[in-house]
C-alpha positions as CSV (number, residue, x, y, z in Angstrom):
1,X,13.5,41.9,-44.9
2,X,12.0,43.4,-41.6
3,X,9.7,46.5,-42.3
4,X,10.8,49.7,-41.3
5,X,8.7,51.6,-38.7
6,X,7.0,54.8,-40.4
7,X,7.7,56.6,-36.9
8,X,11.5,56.1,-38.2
9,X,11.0,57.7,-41.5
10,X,9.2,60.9,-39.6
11,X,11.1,60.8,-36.7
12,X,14.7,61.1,-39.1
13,X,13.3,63.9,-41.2
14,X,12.8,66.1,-37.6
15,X,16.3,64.5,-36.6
16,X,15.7,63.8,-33.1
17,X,18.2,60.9,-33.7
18,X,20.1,59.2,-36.7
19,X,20.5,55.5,-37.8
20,X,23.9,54.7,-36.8
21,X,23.7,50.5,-37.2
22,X,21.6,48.8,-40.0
23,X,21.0,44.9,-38.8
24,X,19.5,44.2,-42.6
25,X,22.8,45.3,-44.0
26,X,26.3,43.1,-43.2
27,X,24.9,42.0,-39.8
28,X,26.8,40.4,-37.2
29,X,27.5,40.3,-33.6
30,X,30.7,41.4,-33.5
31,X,30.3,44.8,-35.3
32,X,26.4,44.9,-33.3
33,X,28.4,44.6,-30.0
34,X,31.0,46.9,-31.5
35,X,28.8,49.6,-31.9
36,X,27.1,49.4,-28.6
37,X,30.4,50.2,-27.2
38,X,30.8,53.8,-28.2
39,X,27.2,54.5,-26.8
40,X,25.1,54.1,-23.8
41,X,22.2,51.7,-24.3
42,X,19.0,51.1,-23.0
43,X,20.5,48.0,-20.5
44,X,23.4,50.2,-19.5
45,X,20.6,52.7,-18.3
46,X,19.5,50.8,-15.4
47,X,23.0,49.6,-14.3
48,X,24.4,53.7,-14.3
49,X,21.6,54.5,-12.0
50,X,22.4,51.9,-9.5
51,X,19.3,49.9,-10.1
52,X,20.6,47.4,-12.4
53,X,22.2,43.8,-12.2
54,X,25.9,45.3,-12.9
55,X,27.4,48.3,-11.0
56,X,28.6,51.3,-13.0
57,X,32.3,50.2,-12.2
58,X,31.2,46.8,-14.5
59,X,29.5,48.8,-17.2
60,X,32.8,51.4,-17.6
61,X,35.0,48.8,-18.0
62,X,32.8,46.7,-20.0
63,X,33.0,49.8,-22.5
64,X,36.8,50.2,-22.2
65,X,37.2,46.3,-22.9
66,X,38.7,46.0,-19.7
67,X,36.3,42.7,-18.7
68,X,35.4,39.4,-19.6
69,X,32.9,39.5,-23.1
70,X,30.0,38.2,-20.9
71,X,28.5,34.9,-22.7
72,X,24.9,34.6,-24.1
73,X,23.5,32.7,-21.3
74,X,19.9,30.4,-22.1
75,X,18.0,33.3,-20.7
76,X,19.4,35.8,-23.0
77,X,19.5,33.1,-26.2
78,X,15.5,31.9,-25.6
79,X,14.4,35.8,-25.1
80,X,16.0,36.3,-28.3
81,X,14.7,33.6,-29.9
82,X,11.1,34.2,-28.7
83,X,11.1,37.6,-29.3
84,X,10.1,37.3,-32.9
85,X,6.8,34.9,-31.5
86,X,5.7,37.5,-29.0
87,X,5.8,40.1,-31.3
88,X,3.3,38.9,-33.4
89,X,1.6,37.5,-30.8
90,X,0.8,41.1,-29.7
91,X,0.1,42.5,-33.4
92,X,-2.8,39.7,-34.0
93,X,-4.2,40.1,-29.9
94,X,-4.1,43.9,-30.0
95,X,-4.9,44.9,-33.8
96,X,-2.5,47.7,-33.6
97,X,0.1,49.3,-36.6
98,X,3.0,47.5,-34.8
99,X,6.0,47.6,-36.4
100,X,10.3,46.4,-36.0
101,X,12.7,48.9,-36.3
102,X,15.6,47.3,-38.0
103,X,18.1,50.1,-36.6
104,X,20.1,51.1,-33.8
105,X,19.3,54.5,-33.2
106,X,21.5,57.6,-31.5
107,X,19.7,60.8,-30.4
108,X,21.0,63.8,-31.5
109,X,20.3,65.9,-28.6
110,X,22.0,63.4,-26.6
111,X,24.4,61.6,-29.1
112,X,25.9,59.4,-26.2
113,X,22.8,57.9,-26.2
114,X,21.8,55.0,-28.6
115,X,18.1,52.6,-28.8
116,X,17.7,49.3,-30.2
117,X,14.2,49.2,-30.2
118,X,11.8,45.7,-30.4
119,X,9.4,47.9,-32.2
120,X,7.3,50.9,-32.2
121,X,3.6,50.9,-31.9
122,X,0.7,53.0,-33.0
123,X,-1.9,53.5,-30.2
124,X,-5.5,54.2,-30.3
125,X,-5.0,57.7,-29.7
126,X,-2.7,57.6,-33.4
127,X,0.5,58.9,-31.2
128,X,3.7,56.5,-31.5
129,X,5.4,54.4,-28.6
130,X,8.2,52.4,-28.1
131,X,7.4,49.0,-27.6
132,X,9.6,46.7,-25.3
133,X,8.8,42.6,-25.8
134,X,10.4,40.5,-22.5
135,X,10.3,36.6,-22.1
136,X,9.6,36.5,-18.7
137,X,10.1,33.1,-16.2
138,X,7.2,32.6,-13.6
139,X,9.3,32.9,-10.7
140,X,9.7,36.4,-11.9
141,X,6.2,37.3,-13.2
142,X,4.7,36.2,-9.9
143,X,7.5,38.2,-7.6
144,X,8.7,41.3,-10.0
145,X,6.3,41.8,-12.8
146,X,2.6,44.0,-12.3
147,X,-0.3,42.2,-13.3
148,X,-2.3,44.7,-14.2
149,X,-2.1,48.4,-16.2
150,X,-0.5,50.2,-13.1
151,X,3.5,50.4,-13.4
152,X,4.8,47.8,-11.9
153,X,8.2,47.1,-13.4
154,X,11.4,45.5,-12.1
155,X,14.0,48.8,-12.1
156,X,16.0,48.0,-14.6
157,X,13.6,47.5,-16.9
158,X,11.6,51.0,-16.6
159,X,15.0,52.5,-16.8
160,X,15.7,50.7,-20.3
161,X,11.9,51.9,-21.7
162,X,12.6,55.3,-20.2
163,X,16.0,55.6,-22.3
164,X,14.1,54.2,-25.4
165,X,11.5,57.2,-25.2
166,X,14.1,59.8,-24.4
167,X,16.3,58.9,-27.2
168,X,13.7,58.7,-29.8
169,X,11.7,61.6,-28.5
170,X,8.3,59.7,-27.4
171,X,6.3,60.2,-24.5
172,X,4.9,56.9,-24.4
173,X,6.7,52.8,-24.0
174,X,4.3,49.8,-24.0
175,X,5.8,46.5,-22.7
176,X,5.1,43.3,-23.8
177,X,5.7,40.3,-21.4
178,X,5.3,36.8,-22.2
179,X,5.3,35.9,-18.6
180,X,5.8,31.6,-17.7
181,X,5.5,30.9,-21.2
182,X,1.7,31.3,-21.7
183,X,0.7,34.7,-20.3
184,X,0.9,38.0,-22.4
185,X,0.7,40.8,-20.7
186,X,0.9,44.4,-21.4
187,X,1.7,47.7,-20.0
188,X,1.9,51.4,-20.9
189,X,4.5,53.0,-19.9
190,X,4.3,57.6,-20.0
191,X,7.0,59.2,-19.2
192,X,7.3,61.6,-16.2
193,X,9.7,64.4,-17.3
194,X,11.4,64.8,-14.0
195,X,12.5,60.8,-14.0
196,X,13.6,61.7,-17.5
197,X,15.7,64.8,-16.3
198,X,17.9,62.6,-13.8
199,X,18.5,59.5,-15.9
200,X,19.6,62.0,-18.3
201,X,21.7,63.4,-15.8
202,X,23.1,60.5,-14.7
203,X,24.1,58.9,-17.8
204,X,25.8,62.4,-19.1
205,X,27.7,62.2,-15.7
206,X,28.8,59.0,-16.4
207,X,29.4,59.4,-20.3
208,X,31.8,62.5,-20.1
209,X,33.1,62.0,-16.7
210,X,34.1,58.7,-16.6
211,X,34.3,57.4,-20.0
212,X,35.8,60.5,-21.6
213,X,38.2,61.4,-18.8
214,X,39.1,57.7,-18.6
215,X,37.9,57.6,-14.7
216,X,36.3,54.2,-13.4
217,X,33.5,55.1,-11.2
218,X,33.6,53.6,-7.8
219,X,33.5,49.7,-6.9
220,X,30.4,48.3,-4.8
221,X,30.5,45.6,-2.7
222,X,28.6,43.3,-5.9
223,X,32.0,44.0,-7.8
224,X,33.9,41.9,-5.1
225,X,33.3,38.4,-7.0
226,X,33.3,39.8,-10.3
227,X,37.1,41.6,-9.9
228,X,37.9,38.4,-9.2
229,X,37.1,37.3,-12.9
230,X,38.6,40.5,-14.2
231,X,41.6,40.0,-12.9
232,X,42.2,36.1,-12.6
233,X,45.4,35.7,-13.8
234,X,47.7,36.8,-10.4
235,X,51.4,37.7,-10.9
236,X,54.2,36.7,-8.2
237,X,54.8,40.1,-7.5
238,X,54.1,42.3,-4.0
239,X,53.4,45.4,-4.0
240,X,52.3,48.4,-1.0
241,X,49.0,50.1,-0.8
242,X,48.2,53.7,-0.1
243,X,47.8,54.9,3.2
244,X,43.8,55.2,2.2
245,X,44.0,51.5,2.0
246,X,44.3,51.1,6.1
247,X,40.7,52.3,6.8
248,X,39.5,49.6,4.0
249,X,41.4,47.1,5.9
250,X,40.0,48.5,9.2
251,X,36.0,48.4,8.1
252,X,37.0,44.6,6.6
253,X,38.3,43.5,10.0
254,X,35.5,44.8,11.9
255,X,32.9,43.7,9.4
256,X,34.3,40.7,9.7
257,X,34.2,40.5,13.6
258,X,31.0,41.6,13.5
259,X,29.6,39.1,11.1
260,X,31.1,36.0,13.3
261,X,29.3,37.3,16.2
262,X,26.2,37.7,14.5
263,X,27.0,34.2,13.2
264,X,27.6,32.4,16.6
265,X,24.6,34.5,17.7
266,X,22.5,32.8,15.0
267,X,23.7,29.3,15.3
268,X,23.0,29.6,19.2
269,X,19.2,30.5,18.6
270,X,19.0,27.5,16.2
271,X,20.3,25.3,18.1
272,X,17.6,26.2,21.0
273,X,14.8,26.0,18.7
274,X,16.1,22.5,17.7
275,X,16.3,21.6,20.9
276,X,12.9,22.7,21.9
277,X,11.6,20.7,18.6
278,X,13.4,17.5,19.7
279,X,11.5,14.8,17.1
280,X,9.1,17.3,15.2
281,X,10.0,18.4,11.9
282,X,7.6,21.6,11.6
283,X,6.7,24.0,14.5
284,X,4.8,27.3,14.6
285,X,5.9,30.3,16.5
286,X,4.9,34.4,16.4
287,X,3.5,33.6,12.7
288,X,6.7,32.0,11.5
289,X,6.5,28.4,10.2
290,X,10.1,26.2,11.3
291,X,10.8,23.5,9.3
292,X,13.5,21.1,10.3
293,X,12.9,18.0,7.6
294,X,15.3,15.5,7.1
295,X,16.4,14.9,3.1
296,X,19.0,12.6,1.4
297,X,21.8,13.3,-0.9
298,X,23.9,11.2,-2.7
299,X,27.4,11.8,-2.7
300,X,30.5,10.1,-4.6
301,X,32.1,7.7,-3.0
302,X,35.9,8.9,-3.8
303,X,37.5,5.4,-2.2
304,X,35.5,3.1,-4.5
305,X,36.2,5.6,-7.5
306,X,39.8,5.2,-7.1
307,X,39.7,1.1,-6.6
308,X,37.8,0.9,-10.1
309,X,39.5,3.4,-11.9
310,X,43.1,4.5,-12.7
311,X,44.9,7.4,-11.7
312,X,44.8,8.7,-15.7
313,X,41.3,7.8,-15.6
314,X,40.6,10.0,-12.7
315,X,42.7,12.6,-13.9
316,X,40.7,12.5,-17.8
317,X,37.1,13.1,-15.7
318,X,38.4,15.7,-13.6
319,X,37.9,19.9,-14.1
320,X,40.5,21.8,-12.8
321,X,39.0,25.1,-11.9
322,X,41.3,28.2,-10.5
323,X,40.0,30.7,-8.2
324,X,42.2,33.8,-6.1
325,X,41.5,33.6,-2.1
326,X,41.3,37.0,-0.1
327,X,42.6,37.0,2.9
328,X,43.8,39.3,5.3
329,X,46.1,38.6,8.0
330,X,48.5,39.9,10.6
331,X,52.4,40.3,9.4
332,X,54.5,37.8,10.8
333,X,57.6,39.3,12.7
């Protein structure tokens, strides 16, 4: 059984926020995920204030069950799995009271806001903070991720530790990153009240205004490919747009102009540069490196696959995959 944080037991007696999901008691991932819906989370922080990996359109219809469940992917499944290691990796390196908080917790100044909190930790000063643990690849440690005490977070991130503190009433978040597999590294996060203030204000904008009036926020262009999971099961049916629909169609068209002449544009100055390059395969110009290398790929060889194999054999290896095509085009008269 995980140990309760003693910042809990304080913290519910002051009730700056109540237990409203016990993971020791009937867990599972259903009624976890459940829960999660009726609240906004640390990971929904980041996405509501535009500088997440979803868009707030995504997260509001995530909550109204309107998308696609979105699958544990390996990322998600080995940071869950390592979180356990990392965790007492940091209690034994730092010989600090760190502790798990087997809760998910709502504040009750905020109630549309709920934590599920990694852990809390005391510091050397004896104060309480939230503690974060992150499995981080080296691609991203090297590009996204500070390497020293100064605040150097991706976005989304600071925005989850930021929601953390708010809803449990601490001034203080310390991350723990296991960054490339072999590198811990930590950082202290104290909260500026001002950041505070907005994310507060954004979330209660999007908690009451769109979730409680039933009012999607507005799509963003990183919704395009997604709709197109939301809604991939297309009815024979047709069906005429608003009139606010012809300016849409109008910036599309041009935007679309515009992005073949830039286009032609670019394949013009490449084929220049190649030209200019003739037999070498790097070239140096204005402090840019040009690499033109030559590479091999193997491809199938569909002919030869269908003189050794039958047409039911073909058809057994094969993956039908379905996709809807946007296209826009002139009315035929």
């Amino acid at each position: 059984m995980l140990q309760t944080a003693t910042i809990t037991k304080q913290a519910t007696k002051e009730k700056p926020y109540r237990i409203i999901f016990d993971t020791r008691k009937d867990y599972s991932y259903e009624a976890w995920i459940r829960c999660r819906q009726n609240y906004i989370t640390g990971t929904d922080a980041g996405n509501i204030a535009g500088i997440g990996y979803k868009s707030p359109y995504r997260v509001y219809l995530e909550k109204k069950n309107l998308a696609p469940k979105e699958p544990e992917n390996n990322y998600m499944r080995f940071g869950r799995l390592l979180q356990p290691v990392i965790f007492e990796a940091y209690k034994q390196e730092s010989k600090l009271d760190v502790r798990q908080v087997p809760y998910m917790l709502a504040s009750t100044r905020y109630p549309w806001m709920a934590a599920n909190l990694d852990g809390v930790v005391r510091l050397p000063s004896n104060e309480w903070a939230v503690l974060e643990i992150k499995n981080v690849s080296q691609r991203m440690g090297d590009t996204q991720w500070g390497r020293s005490e100064t605040v150097n977070l991706p976005a989304p991130y600071l925005a989850q530790v930021y929601h953390y503190c708010i809803c449990c009433n601490l001034t203080k978040a310390v991350v723990v990153a296991l960054i490339g597999g072999c590198e811990l590294h930590v950082q202290t996060i104290e909260i500026k009240q001002e950041i505070a203030d907005m994310l507060i204000s954004l979330e209660k904008d999007f908690y009451f205004n769109n979730l409680k009036r039933n009012i999607p926020p507005p799509v963003t262009s990183s919704d395009s490919s997604w709709l197109s999971k939301v809604y991939d099961k297309p009815e024979s049916k047709t069906i005429t747009l608003p009139e606010s629909a012809e300016r849409l169609v109008a910036d599309y068209m041009a935007a679309a102009r515009e992005i073949k002449r830039w286009q032609e544009q670019k394949d013009h100055a490449e084929a220049q540069i190649k030209e200019m390059m003739k037999e070498a395969d790097t070239a140096y110009v204005s402090g840019q490196k040009i690499s033109w290398k030559s590479f091999e790929s193997k491809k199938l060889d569909l002919q030869k696959v269908k003189q050794i194999l039958t047409v039911q054999q073909i058809s057994e290896l094969s993956t039908v995959s379905k996709s809807r095509r946007f296209v826009i085009s002139p009315v035929k008269k």
